[in-house]
C-alpha positions, 0 to 999 in steps of 0.5 A, a space after each residue: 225453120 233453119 237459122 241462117 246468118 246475114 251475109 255479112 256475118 257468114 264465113 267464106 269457106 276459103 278462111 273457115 278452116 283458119 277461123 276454126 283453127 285460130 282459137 288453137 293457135 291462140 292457145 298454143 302461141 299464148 301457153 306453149 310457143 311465148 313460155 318457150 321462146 321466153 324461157 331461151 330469151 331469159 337463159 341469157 338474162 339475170 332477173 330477179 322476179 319481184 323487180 318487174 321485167 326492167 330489173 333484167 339485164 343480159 349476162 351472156 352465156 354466164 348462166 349456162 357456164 354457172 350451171 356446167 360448173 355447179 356441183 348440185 347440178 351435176 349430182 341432180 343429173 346423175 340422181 336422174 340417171 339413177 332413177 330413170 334407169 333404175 325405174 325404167 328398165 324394169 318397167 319394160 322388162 316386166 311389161 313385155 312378159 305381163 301384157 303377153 301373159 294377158 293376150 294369151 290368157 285372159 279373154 274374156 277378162 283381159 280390159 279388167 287386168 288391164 284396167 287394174 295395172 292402168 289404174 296407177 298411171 291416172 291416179 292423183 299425184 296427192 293420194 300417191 304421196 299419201 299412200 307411199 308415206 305411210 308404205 315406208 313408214 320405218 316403225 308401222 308401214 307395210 313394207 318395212 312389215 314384210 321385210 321383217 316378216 321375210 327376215 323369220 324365213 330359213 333361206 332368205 332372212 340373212 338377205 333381209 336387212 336387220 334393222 328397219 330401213 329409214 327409207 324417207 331420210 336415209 340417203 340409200 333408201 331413197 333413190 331405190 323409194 322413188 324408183 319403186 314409186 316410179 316403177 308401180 306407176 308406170 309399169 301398167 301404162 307400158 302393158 297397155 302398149 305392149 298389149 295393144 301391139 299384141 293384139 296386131 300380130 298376126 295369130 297365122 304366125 303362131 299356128 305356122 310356128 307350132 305346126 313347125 314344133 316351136 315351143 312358146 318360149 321359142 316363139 316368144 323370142 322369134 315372133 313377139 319380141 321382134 313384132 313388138 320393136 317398134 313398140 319398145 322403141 316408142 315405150 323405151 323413148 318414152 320411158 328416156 324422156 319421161 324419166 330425164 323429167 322426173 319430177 312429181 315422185 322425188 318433189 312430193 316424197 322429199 317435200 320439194 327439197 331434195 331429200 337427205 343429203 339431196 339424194 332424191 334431187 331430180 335434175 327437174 325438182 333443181 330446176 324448180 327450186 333454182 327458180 322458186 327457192 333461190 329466184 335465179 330464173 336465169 340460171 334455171 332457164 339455162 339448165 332447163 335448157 341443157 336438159 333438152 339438149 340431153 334428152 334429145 341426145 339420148 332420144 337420137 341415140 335410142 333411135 339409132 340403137 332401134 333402127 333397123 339393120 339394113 337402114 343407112 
């Protein structure tokens, strides 16, 4: 026999979807909403944390005049140009290739490949930094191994560095470090998009073009490229906000400090110390918050660059 709840305790089916909502609101309000409008209350504040909320007092817009002027964050911000850009685009420009080469010839195979390149983007953050620690290791780890066994070659060995590269501490090897560290993680998460598009192509369209004589290459050009532009301007939007946010990569290779010559000092890993390191919240506030408006311009941006050329 059912059991059925006294009247009194049963829920009108006119506020049901407000009770079943209200635990997600809750949530929301508490972790996201409250730390946001927060966050924009204190860019206006100095406080020092240890002093409680009555240690705050209103500064004005001086925070946000602090940040425009301070040269460590112009050069985080320029170190994450570097680094979205020089991780970023090749992501796309391996993945698009990759993810067609695996609709086209794997079948039966295909979700292990796809498994494999994926693996990298849901892998623990800790065993990441383990791993690259000892790859760029400068006496014993296996890249600096390859380039100097790239070096005994004929044709490329004059292309190859003579000496072991430092990469953890000089300040040229470092941002090219982090971006390969980005690159690896997330090439296999964009092949999954671009696969995923893939797979909603019409084969019609294919079959009409080789009836037509055209080549694969031709048809790569003509037919997947422009059926995958929505999907490239959602990857490539991800890939503007995502490395405008770089963080875990230069905070776990650096050891939270920037690195040489603060070479690997992510305008996210600034942030992050100006709170925590120095204990100005205020000034981090502001700089959080000039960030956002630089991803949205850049995301307004490679939306105008996408959209359609018949759209107004």
């Amino acid at each position: 026999m059912p059991l059925r709840l006294p009247p009194a305790l049963r829920l009108s089916p006119r506020y049901a979807p407000y009770a079943l909502l209200a635990p997600f609101l809750v949530l929301f309000v508490v972790f996201g909403l409250f730390p946001l409008l927060f966050s924009l209350y204190l860019a206006f504040h100095s406080w020092e944390p240890t002093s409680g909320l009555g240690a705050m007092h209103w500064v004005g817009l001086d925070n946000f005049s602090f940040a425009l002027q301070d040269e460590w964050f112009w050069k985080s911000l320029r170190n994450t140009a570097w680094l979205a850009i020089a991780s970023g685009v090749p992501q796309h420009l391996v993945a698009i290739p990759l993810a067609t080469f695996l609709h086209l010839a794997f079948k039966r195979w295909r979700n292990a490949m796809v498994g494999a390149y994926f693996l990298p983007y849901i892998t623990s953050s800790v065993a990441i930094a383990i791993l690259f620690s000892s790859l760029f290791s400068t006496d014993y780890g296996l890249i600096n191994l390859a380039i100097a066994a790239v070096r005994e070659l004929p044709l490329l060995g004059h292309l190859m560095p003579q000496a072991a590269v430092d990469w953890l501490n000089d300040p040229d090897a470092l941002k090219p470090a982090i971006s390969m560290i980005v690159f690896w993680r997330y090439v296999g998460f964009n092949v999954v998009l671009y696969l995923a598009a893939l797979q909603t192509i019409p084969p019609d369209l294919y079959e009409a073009a080789t009836m037509d004589g055209a080549s694969r290459l031709q048809q790569f050009f003509h037919i997947t490229l422009p059926s995958l532009r929505p999907m490239i301007f959602f990857g490539v939007t991800l890939s503007v906000i995502g490395g405008l946010q770089l963080f875990e990569e230069p905070f776990i290779l650096t050891g939270g400090k920037g690195g040489s010559d603060q070479a690997g000092m992510s305008a996210a890993v600034y942030l992050y110390r100006n709170a925590f390191d120095f204990n100005d919240f205020g000034a981090a506030s502001a700089m959080s918050w000039l960030l956002f408006l630089i991803v949205a311009a850049l995301t307004w941006l490679t939306n105008r660059a996408f959209r359609p050329k018949d759209r107004s």
